[in-house]
N, C-alpha and C positions, 0 to 999 in steps of 0.2 A: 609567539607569533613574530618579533623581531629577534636578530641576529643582533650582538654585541656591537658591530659597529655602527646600526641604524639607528638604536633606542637613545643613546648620547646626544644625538645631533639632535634628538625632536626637544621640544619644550616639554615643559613637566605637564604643562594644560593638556599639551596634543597627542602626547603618552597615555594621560591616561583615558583622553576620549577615543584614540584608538584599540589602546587594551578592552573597554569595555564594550568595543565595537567588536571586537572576535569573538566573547561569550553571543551576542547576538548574530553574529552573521559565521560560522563555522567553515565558512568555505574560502575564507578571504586566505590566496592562494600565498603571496607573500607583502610587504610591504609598501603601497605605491601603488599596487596592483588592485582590479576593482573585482567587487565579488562576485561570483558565481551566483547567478540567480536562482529561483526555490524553482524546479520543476512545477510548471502548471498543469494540470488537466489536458491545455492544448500541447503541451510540449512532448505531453507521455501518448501510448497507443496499451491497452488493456490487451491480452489475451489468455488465453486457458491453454493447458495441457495436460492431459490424464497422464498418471503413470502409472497408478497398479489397483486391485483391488483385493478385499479379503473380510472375512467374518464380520458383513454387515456395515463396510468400511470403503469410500471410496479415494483414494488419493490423488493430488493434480497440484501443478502450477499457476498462479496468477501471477503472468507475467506483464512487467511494464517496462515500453523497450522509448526511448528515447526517438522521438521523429522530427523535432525540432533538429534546427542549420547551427544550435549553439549549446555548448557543456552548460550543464544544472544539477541542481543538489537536490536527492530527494534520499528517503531512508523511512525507517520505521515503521508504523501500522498506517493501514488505509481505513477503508470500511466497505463490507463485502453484506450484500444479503441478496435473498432467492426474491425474483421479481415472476408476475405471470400475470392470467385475465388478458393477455392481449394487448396492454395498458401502463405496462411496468408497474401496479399494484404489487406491491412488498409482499411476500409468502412468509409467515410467521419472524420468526427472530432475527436479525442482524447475526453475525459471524462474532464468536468469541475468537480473545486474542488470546492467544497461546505465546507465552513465556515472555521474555521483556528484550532486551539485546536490541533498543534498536540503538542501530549503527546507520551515520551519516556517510552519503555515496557523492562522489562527483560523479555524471554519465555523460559522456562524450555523445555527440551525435551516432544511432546506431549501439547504443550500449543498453543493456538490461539490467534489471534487481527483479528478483521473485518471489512471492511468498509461496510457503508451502501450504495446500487446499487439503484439511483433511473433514470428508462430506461422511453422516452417519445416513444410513440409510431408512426413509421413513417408514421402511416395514419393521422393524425394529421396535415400535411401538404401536401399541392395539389403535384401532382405526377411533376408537371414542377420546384415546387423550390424545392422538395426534393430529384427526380433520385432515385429512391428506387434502390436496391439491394439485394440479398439475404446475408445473414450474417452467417459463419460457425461458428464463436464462439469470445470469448474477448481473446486478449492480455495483458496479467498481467505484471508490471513490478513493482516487489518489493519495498518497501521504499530503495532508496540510491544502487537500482542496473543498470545493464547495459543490464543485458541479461534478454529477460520476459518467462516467461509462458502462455500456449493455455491452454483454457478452451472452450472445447464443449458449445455451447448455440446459437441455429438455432434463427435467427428472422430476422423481414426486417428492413435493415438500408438507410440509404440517404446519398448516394455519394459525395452530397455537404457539402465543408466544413464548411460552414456558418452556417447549421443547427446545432446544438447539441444536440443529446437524450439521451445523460448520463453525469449525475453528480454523484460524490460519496464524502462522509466524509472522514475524517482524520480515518485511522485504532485506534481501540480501545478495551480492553479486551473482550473476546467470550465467 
């Protein structure tokens, strides 16, 4: 994080409070310079995009586009599950996370990272283990926040938990 000619000039004290200040704050752009804040909930906008489908398979995007006036850091898993009832009540299982990789982003005002959506489809399984339900749309919740986002997306899910028809990748540039 420092260049050979800035790490000399600091104290041994303030070397290593700011060494161990870059394992904690990853975005600190250079020396002197202040960090890049975490991407909040308010600073991201959620959205969906289909892109293909096949043998009981539905694939899309959860994209999250920067709408905030200022650059922030976000990356990694969110959490994604089928919401309905009118009510945003949860439709069986949260979204399994598919593979590891996650990689931290800086997003400019106007920039995106997206996971990849991949939905099974709840005819897939007999109507006794899956309890189908209609599904009003996904619940987003950003990397490293608390409060999520609704996204519109009608389909039928399985009230049992045990089933899972979504998994999604680690967010990644868009």
């Amino acid at each position: 994080m420092f260049n050979s000619i800035t790490k000399p000039v600091l104290g041994a004290a303030v070397a290593g409070a700011l060494s161990s200040l870059a394992f904690a704050a990853p975005a600190l752009a250079t020396a002197g310079a202040t960090a890049t804040p975490q991407c909040s909930n308010a600073m991201l906008k959620a959205s969906y995009a289909s892109s293909d489908s096949g043998m009981g398979h539905h694939y899309g995007w959860i994209r999250l586009r920067n709408v905030s006036k200022h650059a922030c850091v976000t990356g990694g898993f969110g959490g994604l599950s089928y919401v309905g009832d009118g009510n945003g009540t949860q439709i069986g299982a949260a979204a399994t996370r598919d593979g590891s990789a996650a990689t931290t982003y800086v997003l400019k005002p106007g920039q995106r990272v997206e996971s990849q959506l991949n939905e099974v489809t709840a005819l897939n399984y007999p109507a006794s283990t899956c309890h189908r339900a209609k599904v009003d749309g996904i619940r987003v919740y950003v990397p490293n926040a608390t409060k999520s986002q609704y996204i519109a997306h009608r389909t039928t899910g399985c009230t049992n938990a045990a089933v899972h028809l979504m998994s999604h990748r680690a967010y990644k540039r868009g």
